[in-house]
N, C-alpha and C positions, 0 to 999 in steps of 0.2 A: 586819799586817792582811791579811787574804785577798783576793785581788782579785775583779773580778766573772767569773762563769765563762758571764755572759749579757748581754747588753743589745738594751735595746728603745728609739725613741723614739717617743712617743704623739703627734701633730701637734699638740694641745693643752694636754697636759701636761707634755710635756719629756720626761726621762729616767728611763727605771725598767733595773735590773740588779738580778742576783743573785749572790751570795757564798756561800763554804758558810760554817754558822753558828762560828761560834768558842765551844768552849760555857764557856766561864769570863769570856772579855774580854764577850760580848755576855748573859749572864746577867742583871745586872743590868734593861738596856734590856727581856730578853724576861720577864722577872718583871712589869714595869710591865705589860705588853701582857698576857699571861698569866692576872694576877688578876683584871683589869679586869672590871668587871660586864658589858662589853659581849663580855667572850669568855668566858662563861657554856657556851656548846658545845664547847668545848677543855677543858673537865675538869679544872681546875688551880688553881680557885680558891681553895684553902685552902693552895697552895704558895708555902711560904716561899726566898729565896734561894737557900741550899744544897739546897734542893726542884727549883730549875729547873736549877740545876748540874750536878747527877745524872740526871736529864732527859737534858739536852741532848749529855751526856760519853755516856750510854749510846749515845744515839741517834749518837753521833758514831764508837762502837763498831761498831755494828751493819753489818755490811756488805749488809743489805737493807731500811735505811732510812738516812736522810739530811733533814737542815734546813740550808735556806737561808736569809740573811737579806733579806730585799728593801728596795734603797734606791731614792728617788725625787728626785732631782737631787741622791746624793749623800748624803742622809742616811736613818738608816733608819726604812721607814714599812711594812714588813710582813713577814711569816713564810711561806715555803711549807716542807712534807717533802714528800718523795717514798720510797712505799714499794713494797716487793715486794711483791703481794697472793697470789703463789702462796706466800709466807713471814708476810706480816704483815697485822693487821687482821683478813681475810676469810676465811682459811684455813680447810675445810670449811663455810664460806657461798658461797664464789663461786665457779665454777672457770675461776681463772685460765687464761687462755692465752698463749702469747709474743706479747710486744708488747704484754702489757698493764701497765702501772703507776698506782699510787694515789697518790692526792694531798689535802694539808689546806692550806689558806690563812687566814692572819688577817692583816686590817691593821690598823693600831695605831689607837686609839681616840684623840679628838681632838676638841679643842671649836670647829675652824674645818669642818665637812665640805666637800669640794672635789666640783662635780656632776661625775660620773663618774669616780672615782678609781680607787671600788672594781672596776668592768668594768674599768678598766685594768689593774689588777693582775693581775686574772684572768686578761683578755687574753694579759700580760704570762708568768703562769705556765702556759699554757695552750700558748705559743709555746715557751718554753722546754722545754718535755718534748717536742713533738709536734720540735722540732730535732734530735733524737735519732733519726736513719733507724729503729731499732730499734722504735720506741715506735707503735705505732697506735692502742689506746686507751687513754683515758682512766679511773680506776677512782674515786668518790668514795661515802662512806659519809653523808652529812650526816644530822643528827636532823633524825627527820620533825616537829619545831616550829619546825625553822629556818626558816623562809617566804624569808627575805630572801635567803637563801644558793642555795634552790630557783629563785628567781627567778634569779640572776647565772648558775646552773647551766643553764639553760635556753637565757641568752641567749648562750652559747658555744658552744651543742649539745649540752650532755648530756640524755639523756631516762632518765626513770625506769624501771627494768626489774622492781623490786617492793622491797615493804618487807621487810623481814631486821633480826632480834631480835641484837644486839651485848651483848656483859658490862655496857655502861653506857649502853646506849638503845637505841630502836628507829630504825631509819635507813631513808632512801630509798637504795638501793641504784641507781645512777646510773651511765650509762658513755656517754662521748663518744667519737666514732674520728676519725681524722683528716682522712678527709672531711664529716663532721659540723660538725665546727669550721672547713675552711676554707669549708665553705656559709655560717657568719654570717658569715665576712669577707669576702664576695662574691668570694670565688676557688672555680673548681671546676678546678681541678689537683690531679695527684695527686702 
């Protein structure tokens, strides 16, 4: 098992960490998450097993991208990647500059919802890139009918810079920096 390569504690939640994803051991778990109707914006919904397999082995290839698993005391309850935008996703949409990296989150779908989980996560993933000296912004593509995702995106400091037409949607093209993000957590250090 991978260990975590991040950890956060949330004063009311406990413990959130990240692992890099394992793409055969965790296939299974991220297939559940994957198909689910409630992750309808992750593209994947007609992927079977060996669907997320090849997925996640690709992506595990790739040396300018990367998935993580995210676990919350422990067990796992979410998905970030982290990619290269002057390589992946946005390439002749955005122009990349150093320090910038991209990013997708999904948390695992669930019939208890916990109030604020999902800002956690974000939080959580949001801390973990921006830990990286390297990293000043933030890069996210979300579809412009994701409302909910626009909102979380917002309350972290991303602001929308324009819509931009993708292979599989049209998207809010979003970019948070790192004094952006540590403005919602009431620090202004750089």
């Amino acid at each position: 098992m991978n260990a975590p390569l991040f950890t956060r504690t949330d004063p009311a939640l406990g413990e959130f960490a990240l692992r890099p994803v394992d793409p055969l051991a965790d296939a299974p778990v991220l297939h559940t998450w994957v198909t689910h109707p409630k992750a309808v914006f992750w593209l994947m919904q007609e992927c079977d097993l060996p669907d997320v397999e090849k997925e996640f082995t690709r992506i595990d290839a790739d040396p300018h991208h990367d998935a993580f698993l995210g676990l919350h005391n422990g067990a796992p309850a979410f998905l970030m990647e982290r990619y290269d935008p002057a390589h992946r996703e946005l390439v002749g949409i955005h122009p990349a500059r150093p320090g910038d990296v991209g990013m997708h989150f999904l948390t695992a779908p669930t019939n208890a919802p916990v109030h604020g989980f999902t800002r956690a996560v974000i939080t959580t993933v949001m801390e973990m890139l921006f830990a990286d000296p390297a990293v000043e912004r933030v890069v996210v593509e979300p579809d412009t009918r994701n409302t909910a995702v626009h909102a979380l995106n917002e309350s972290v400091g991303f602001e929308v810079v324009r819509t931009v037409q993708l292979p599989s949607k049209d998207a809010y093209l979003s970019i948070c920096t790192r004094d952006q993000f540590l403005a919602t957590r009431g620090d202004h250090r750089r």
